[in-house]
N, C-alpha and C positions, 0 to 999 in steps of 0.2 A: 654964560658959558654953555656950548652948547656939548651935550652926554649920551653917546648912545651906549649901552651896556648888552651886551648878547650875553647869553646863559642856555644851560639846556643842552652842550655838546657832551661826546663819551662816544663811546666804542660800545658799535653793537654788532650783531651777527647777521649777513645776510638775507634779507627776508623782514628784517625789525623795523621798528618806530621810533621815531627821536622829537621832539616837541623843540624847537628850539623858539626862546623868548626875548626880545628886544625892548629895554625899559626907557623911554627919551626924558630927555630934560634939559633946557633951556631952549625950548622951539615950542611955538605954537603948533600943538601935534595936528589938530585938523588941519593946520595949512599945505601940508606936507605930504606928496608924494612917498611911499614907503617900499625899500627893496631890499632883497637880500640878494646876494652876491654868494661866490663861492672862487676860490682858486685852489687846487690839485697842487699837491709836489712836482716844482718844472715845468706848470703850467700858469698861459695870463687867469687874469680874474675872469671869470666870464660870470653872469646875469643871470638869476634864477628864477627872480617869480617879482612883481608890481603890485602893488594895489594902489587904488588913487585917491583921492579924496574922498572920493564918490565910493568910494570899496567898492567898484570893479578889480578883479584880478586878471591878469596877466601872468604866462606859465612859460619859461623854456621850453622846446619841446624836447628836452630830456627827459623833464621831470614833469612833464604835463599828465596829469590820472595819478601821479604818487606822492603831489604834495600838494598842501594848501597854504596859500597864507589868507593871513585875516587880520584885522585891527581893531581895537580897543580905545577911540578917542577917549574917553573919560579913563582911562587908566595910562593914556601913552604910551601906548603897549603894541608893538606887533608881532605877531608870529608864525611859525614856520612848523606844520604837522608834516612827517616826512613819513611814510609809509614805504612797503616793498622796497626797503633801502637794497640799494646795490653796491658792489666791491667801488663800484668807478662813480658815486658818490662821498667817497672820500675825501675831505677837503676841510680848509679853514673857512665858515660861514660867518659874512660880514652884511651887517645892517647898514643901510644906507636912508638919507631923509633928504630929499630935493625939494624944496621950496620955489613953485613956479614962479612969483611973484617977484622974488628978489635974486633967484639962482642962487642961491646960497648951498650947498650940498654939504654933506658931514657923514663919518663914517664912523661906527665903531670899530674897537681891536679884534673883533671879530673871536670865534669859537670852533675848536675842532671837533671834526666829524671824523670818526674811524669806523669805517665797515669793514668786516671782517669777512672771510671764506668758509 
């Protein structure tokens, strides 16, 4: 059964920092493309940042210079350093894990982001 568990969201002020963390389990995590996502109140989901097997990263360009992600194959682990937070990152943050091989995609319940003024 495959688990992805986000952690790491809250309400900060902007200008702040948020670590958000992605724990997988029941996937070969090296096989797997890794994303996070994000949707706004009254807004679609839209696509935040990639990394790929290979830990190349891919960035929005919202968020390209204010955030990183990165991966942890031995821990199953991905995450999301979010700097210079702004109001209009505000948003439920959801992990995603794509398996090129068999397409298989999985998504967690995702984590709230509250930026504040």
């Amino acid at each position: 059964q495959v688990q992805l568990v986000e952690s790491g969201g809250g309400v900060v002020q902007a200008g702040g920092s948020l670590r958000l963390s992605c724990a997988a389990s029941g996937i070969i995590f090296s096989d797997n493309v890794m994303n996070w996502y994000r949707q706004a109140p009254g807004k679609q989901r839209e696509w935040v940042a990639t990394i790929t097997r290979a830990g190349m990263a891919v960035y929005a360009g919202s968020v390209r210079g204010r955030i990183t992600i990165t991966r942890d194959n031995p821990r199953n682990a991905v995450y999301l350093q979010m700097n210079s937070l702004k109001v209009e990152d505000t948003a439920v943050y959801y992990c995603n894990a794509r398996e090129p091989t068999n397409g298989r995609d999985s998504w967690g319940q995702g984590t709230q982001v509250t930026v504040s003024s």
